[in-house]
C-alpha positions in Angstrom: 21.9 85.8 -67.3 23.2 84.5 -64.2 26.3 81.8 -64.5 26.1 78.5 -62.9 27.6 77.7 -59.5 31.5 76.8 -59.6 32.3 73.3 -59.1 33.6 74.8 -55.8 30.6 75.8 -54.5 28.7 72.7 -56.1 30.5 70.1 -53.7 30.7 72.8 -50.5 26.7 72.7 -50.8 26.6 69.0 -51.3 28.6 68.4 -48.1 27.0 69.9 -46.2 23.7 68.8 -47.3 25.0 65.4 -46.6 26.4 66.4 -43.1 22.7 67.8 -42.0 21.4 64.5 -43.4 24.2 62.7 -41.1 23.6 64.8 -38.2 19.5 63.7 -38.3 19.8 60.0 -39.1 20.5 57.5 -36.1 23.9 55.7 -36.2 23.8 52.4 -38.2 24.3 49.6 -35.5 27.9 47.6 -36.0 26.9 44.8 -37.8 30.1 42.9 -36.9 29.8 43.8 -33.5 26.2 42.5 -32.9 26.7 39.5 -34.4 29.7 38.7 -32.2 28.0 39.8 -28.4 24.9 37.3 -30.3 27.0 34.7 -30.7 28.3 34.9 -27.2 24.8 35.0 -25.5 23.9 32.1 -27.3 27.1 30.2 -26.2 26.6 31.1 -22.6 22.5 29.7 -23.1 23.9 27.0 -24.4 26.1 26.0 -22.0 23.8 26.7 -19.0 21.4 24.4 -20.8 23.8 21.9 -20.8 24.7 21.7 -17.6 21.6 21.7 -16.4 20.6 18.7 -18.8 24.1 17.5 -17.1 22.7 17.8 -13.7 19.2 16.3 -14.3 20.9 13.5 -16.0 22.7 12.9 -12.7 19.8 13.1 -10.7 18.0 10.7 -12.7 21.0 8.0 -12.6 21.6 8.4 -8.9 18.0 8.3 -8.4 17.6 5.3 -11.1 20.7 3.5 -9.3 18.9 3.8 -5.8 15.9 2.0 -7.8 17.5 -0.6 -9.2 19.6 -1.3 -5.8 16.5 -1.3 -3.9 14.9 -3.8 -6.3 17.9 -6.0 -6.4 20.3 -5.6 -3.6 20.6 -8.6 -1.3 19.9 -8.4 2.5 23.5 -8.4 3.6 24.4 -5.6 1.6 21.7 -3.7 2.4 21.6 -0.1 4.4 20.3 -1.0 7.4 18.0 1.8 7.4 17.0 1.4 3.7 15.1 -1.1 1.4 16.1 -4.2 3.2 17.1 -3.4 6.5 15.5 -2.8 9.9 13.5 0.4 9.9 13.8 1.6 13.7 11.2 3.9 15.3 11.8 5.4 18.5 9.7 7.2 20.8 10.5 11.0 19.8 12.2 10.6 16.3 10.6 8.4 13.6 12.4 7.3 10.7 10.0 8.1 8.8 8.9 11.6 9.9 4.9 12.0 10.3 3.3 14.0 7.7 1.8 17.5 8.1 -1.4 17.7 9.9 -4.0 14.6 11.0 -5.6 11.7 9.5 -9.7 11.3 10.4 -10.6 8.2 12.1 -12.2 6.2 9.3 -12.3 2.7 10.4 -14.6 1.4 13.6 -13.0 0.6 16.8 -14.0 -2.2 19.6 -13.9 -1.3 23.5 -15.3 -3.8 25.3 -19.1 -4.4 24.3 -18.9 -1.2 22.6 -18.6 -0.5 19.3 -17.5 2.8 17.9 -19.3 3.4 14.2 -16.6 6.2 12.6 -19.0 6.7 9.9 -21.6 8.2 11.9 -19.8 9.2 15.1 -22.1 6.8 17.5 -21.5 4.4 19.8 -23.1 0.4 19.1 -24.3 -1.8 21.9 -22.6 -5.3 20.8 -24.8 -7.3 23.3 -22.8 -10.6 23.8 -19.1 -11.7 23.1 -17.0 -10.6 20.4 -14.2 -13.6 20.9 -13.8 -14.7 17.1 -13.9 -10.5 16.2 -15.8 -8.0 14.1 -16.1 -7.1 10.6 -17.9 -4.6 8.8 -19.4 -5.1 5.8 -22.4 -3.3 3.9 -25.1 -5.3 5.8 -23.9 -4.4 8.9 -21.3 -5.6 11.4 -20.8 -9.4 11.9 -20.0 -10.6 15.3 -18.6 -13.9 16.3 -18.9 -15.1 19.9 -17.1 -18.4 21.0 -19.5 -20.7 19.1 -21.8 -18.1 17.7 -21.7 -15.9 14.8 -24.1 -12.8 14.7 -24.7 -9.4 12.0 -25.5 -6.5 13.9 -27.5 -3.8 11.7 -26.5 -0.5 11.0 -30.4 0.4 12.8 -28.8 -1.1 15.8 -30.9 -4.7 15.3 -29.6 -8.1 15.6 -30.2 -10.9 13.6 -28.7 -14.2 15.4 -27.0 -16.2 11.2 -25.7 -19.2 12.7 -24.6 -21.3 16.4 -22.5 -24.1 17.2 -19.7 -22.3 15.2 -16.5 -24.0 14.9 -15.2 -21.1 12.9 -15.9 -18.7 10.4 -14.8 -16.3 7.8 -16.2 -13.3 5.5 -15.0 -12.7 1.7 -13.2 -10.0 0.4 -16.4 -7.6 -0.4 -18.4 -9.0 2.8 -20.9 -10.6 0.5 -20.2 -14.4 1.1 -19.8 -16.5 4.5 -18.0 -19.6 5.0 -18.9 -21.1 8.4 -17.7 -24.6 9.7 -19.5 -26.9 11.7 -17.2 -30.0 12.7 -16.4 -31.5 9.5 -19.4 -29.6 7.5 -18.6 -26.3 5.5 -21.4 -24.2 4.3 -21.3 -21.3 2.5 -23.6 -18.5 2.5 -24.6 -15.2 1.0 -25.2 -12.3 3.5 -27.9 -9.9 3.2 -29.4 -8.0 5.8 -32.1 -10.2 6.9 -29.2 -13.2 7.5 -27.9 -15.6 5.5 -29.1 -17.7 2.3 -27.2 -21.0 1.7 -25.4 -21.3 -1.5 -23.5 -24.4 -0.8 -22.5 -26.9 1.7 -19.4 -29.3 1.9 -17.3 -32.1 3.5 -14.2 -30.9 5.0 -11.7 -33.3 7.0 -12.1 -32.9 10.8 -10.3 -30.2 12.3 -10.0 -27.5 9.3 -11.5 -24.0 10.0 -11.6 -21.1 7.4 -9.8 -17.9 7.5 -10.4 -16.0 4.5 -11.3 -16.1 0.9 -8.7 -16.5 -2.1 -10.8 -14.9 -5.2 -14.0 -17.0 -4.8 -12.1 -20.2 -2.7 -12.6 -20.5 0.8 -8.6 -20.3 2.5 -8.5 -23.2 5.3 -6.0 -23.8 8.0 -5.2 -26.5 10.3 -6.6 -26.1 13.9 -2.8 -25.6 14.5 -2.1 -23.5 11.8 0.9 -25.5 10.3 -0.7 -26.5 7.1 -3.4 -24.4 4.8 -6.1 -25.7 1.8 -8.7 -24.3 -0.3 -12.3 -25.6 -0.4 -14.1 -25.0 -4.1 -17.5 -24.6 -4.4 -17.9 -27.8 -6.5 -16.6 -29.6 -3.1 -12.9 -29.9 -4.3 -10.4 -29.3 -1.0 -7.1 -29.4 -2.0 -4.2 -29.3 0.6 -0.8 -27.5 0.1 2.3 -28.1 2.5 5.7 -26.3 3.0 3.3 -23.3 3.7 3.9 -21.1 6.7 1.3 -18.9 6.4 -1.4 -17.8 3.0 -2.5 -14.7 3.5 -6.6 -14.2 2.3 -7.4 -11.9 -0.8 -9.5 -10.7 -3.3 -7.5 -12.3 -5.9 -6.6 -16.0 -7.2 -2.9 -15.0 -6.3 -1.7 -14.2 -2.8 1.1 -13.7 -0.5 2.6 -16.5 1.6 5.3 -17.5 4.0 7.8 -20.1 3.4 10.4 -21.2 5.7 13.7 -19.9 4.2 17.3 -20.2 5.5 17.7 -20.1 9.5 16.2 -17.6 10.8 15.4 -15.5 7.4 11.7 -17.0 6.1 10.8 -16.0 2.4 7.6 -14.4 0.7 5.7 -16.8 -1.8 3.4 -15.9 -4.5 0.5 -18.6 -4.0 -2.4 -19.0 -6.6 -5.7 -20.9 -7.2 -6.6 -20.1 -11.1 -5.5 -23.5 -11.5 -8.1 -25.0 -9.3 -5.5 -25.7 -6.9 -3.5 -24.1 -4.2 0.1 -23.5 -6.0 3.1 -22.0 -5.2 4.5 -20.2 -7.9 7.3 -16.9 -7.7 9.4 -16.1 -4.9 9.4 -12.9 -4.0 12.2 -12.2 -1.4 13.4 -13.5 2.2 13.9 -11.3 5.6 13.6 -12.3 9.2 11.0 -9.6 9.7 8.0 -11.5 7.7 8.6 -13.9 10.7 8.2 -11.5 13.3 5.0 -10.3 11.4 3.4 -13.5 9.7 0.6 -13.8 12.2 -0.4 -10.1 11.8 -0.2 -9.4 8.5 -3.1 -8.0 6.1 -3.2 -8.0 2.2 -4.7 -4.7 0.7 -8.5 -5.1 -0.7 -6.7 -4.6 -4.6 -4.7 -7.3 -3.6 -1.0 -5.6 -4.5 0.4 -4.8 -1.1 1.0 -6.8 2.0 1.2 -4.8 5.5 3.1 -6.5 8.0 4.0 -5.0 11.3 7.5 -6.6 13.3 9.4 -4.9 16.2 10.7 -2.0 14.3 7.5 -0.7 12.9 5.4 -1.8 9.8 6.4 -2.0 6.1 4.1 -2.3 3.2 5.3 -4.7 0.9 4.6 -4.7 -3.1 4.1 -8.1 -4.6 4.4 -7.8 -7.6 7.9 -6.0 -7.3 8.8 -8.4 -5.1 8.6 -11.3 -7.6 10.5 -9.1 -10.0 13.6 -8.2 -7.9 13.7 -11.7 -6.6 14.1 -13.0 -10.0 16.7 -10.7 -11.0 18.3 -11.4 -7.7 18.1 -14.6 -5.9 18.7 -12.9 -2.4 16.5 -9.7 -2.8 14.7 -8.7 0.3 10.9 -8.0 -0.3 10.1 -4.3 -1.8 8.7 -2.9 0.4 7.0 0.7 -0.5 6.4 2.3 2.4 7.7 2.0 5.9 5.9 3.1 9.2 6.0 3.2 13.1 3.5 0.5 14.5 3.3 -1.5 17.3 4.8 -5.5 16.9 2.0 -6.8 17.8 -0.4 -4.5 16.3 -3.7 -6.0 13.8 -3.4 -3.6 11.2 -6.7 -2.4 8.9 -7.1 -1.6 5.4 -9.2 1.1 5.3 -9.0 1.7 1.2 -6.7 0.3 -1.3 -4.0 3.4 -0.3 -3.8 3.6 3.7 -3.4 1.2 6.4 -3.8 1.8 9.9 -2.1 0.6 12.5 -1.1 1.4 16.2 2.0 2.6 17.7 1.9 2.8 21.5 -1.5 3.8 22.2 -2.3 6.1 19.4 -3.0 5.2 15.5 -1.4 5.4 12.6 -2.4 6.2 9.2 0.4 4.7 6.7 0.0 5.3 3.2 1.2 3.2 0.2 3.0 6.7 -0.6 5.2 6.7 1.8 3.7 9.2 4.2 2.3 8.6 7.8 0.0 11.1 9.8 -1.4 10.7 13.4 -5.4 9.6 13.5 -7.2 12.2 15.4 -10.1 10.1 17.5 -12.9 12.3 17.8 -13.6 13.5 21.2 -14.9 11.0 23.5 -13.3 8.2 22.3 -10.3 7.0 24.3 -7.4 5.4 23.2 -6.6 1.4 23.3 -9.4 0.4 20.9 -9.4 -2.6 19.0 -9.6 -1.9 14.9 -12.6 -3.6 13.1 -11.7 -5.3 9.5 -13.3 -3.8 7.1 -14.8 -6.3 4.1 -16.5 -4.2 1.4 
């Protein structure tokens, strides 16, 4: 009978038996360690997570201060290039740099007798004068001569609506006509084959009609210093202190006020009350006198384009009336700021762009901010008169 191992031998095989095992398995990670270089990973994501939460909140209060100044800074303390200031345009270097790329022309353009129709790409033989303008509407175009008043079809027909025309105007979707004969108004609903009377009015001598407010016909003064609205139920109510009421598709409006010397002010007007009311301010700058005579209200309503000798600015109403009752000498806020001739007759062509013209070329300006060139399709030169578009 063999004897059993000695103890000696016992723990000599065990040990090594243990250092083979040692030798095979993978080293057991350092705990301690790990959990410290974890630690420290997570402190650094931490940290670079909070200052750029640091950063983005100072982004957002620069960008919320530059807000809330432009909303409620007064005109003297104004950038002179910014909110309330004089936006300059010169020849080679807008202000506002022109966006990538070309607008299409979109909206119809006078020359003469000639009409261009952007929708199709044709030329229109107007066939007479076009003294009291052109406007487009979904029957066609309407043409007003001296004392005439005319709708030109889009098959090229005429169909002669009304003569011994002391003036004239069109509603906000082309659907309606207000014409004046001396101290008669009668209003009319246009359809392609002419017009079918809806209504007709006494007016005092000397009134003519400019627009529509909602579904009241806007009057001025043959002299343009005082302005009234004619209800279909034969109400004409009279407003003064009234510079100038700008027509809309809404029962609230822009209008001009005289303001301090030199520095007019921007109304809000309404007729929801059956009358013509003046109701919010909504700012004061010696451009909207530059502008008053040319300025256009967007079909929604919202936004007021009015051009002056620096270029155009499209002015928010409703913004307006907000910033000037936080701040008695706000400017208007204006939203977007273009190049454009003084004089220039700009043209809504949607509820988002405006087109004007800036030395002998137009200009798309959207209620974005951004501007492109219009690209006139070949053949038709520069110098064109833009036709209103009500529809």
């Amino acid at each position: 009978m063999k004897s059993a191992p000695s103890e000696t031998e016992a723990t000599r095989a065990l040990r090594e038996m243990f250092a083979a095992q040692a030798r095979e398995v993978p080293v057991a990670q350092d705990l301690s360690g790990v959990t410290v270089r974890r630690a420290r990973k997570l402190a650094r994501r931490r940290a670079a997570l909070g200052g750029l939460a640091a950063t983005v909140a100072f982004v957002l209060t620069i960008t919320g201060i530059g807000v809330w100044r432009q909303w409620t800074a007064p005109v003297e303390q104004s950038d002179l290039a910014g909110s309330s200031g004089r936006v300059e345009f010169e020849a080679d270097a807008h202000q506002v740099p022109m966006g990538s790329g070309t607008a299409p022309l979109m909206v119809d353009l006078v020359l003469g007798n000639r009409l261009y129709d952007a929708t199709n790409g044709t030329w229109r033989d107007l066939k007479g004068g076009t003294d009291s303008g052109v406007v487009r509407t979904q029957s066609g175009w309407l043409v007003g001569g001296s004392t005439t008043l005319r709708l030109l079809r889009t098959d090229g027909s005429q169909v002669p609506l009304a003569d011994a025309v002391d003036g004239w105007a069109v509603s906000a979707d082309g659907s309606e006509v207000a014409v004046v004969r001396g101290e008669t108004l009668q209003l009319d609903r246009l359809g392609r084959d002419g017009l079918q009377n809806l209504v007709t009015g006494a007016i005092p001598a000397g009134w003519r009609p400019i627009g529509f407010l909602a579904t009241a016909v806007l009057l001025t003064s043959s002299d343009r210093s005082q302005f009234a609205v004619w209800r279909r139920d034969g109400t004409f109510d009279k407003a003064d202190g009234l510079t100038q009421v700008y027509p809309s598709f809404q029962s609230d409006t822009f209008a001009v006020v005289p303001g301090s010397v030199g520095r007019p002010c921007l109304v809000r007007v309404s007729v929801s009350s059956g009358h013509l009311e003046r109701e919010d301010a909504a700012g004061c700058h010696e451009f909207l006198e530059r502008g008053a005579a040319h300025a256009v209200v967007s079909p929604n309503g919202q936004n007021l384009a009015t051009p002056f000798d620096g270029g155009l600015w499209i002015i928010n109403l409703a913004r307006s009336v907000t910033a000037a009752s936080a701040n008695g000498a706000a400017a208007p806020v204006w939203i977007a700021a273009c190049a454009s001739d003084a004089d220039a007759v700009p043209v809504w062509q949607d509820d988002a762009t405006v087109i004007t013209t800036f030395r002998g070329d137009l200009v798309a300006c959207a209620v974005d901010g951004t501007q492109r060139a219009v690209q006139a399709p070949q053949g038709v030169p520069s110098g064109g008169r833009l036709v209103t578009i009500k529809r």
